[in-house]
C-alpha positions as CSV (number, residue, x, y, z in Angstrom):
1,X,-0.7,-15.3,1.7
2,X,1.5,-12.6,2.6
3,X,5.5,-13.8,2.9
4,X,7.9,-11.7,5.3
5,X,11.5,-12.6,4.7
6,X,13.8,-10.9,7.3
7,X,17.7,-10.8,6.8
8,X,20.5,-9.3,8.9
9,X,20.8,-6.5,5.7
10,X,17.1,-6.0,5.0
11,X,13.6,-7.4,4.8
12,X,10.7,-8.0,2.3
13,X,7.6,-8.2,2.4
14,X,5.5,-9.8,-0.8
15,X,2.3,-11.5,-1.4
16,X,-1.4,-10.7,-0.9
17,X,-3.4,-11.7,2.6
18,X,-6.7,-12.7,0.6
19,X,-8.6,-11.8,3.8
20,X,-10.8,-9.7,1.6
21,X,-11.3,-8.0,-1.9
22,X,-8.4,-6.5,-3.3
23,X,-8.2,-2.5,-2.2
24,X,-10.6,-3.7,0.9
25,X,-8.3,-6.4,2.9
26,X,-7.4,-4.9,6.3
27,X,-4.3,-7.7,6.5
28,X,-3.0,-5.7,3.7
29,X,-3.8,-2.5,5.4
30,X,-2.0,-3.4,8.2
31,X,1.1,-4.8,6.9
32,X,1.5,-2.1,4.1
33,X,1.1,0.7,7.1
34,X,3.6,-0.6,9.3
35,X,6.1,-1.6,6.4
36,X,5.7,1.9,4.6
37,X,6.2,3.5,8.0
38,X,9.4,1.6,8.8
39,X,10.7,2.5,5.4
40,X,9.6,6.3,6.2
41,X,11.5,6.3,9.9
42,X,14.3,4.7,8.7
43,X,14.8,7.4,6.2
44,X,13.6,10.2,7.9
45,X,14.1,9.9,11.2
46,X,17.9,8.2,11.5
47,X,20.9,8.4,10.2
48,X,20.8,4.7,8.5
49,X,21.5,4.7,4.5
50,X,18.7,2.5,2.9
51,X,17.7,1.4,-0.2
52,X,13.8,0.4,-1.1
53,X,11.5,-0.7,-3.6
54,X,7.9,-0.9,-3.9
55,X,7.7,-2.2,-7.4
56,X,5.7,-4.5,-8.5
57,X,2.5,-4.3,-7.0
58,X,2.8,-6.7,-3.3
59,X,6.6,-6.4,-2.7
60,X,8.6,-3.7,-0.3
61,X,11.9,-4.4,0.2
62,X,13.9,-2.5,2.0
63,X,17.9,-3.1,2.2
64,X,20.5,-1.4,4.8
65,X,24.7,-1.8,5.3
66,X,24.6,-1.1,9.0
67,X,21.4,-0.5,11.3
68,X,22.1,2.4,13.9
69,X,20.5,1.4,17.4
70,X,17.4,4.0,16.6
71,X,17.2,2.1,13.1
72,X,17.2,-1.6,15.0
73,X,14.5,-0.2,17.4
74,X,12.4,0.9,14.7
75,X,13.2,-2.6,12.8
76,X,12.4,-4.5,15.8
77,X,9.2,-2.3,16.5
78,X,7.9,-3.3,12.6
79,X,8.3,-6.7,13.7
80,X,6.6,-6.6,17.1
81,X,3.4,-5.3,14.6
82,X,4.0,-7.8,12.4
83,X,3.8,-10.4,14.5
84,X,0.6,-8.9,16.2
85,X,-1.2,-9.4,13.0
86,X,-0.3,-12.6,11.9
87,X,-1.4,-14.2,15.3
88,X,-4.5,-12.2,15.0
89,X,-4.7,-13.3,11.0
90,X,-3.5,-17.2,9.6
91,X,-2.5,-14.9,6.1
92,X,1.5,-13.8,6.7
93,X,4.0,-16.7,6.3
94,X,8.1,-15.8,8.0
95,X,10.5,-17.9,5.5
């Protein structure tokens, strides 16, 4: 199970889906591509300060002070994908 915990100064995302062999679980895929591309946007392509960690294996976290409007757009777009997969998938848990 895959556990997404959203707070007004970050997010993380930990846990494995199980929806297939390690390396081969497109739930995985799919949560680790829009997660990693959040965390590239928001520190590429804004002006937000953030802090992240991909360590251990299964967890992002990504931490902020203050979200700019383009940074809360790109936050709320993650979540839009987020939610598109775990109503496709029972394997990602919001706590």
């Amino acid at each position: 199970m895959i556990h997404v915990k959203i707070r007004p100064d970050g997010l993380s995302v930990d846990g494995h889906a199980g929806a297939g062999p390690y390396g081969h679980d497109i739930v995985c895929a799919a949560v680790s591509a829009l997660t990693f591309t959040l965390e590239a946007a928001l520190r590429e392509l804004s002006q937000d300060g953030i802090e992240s960690c991909t360590e251990p294996a299964g967890h992002v976290s990504v931490k902020w002070q203050k979200l700019s409007d383009t940074g809360r757009a790109y936050v709320d777009a993650w979540f839009l994908g987020i939610c598109m997969v775990a109503n496709s998938y029972n394997c990602i848990t919001f706590v």
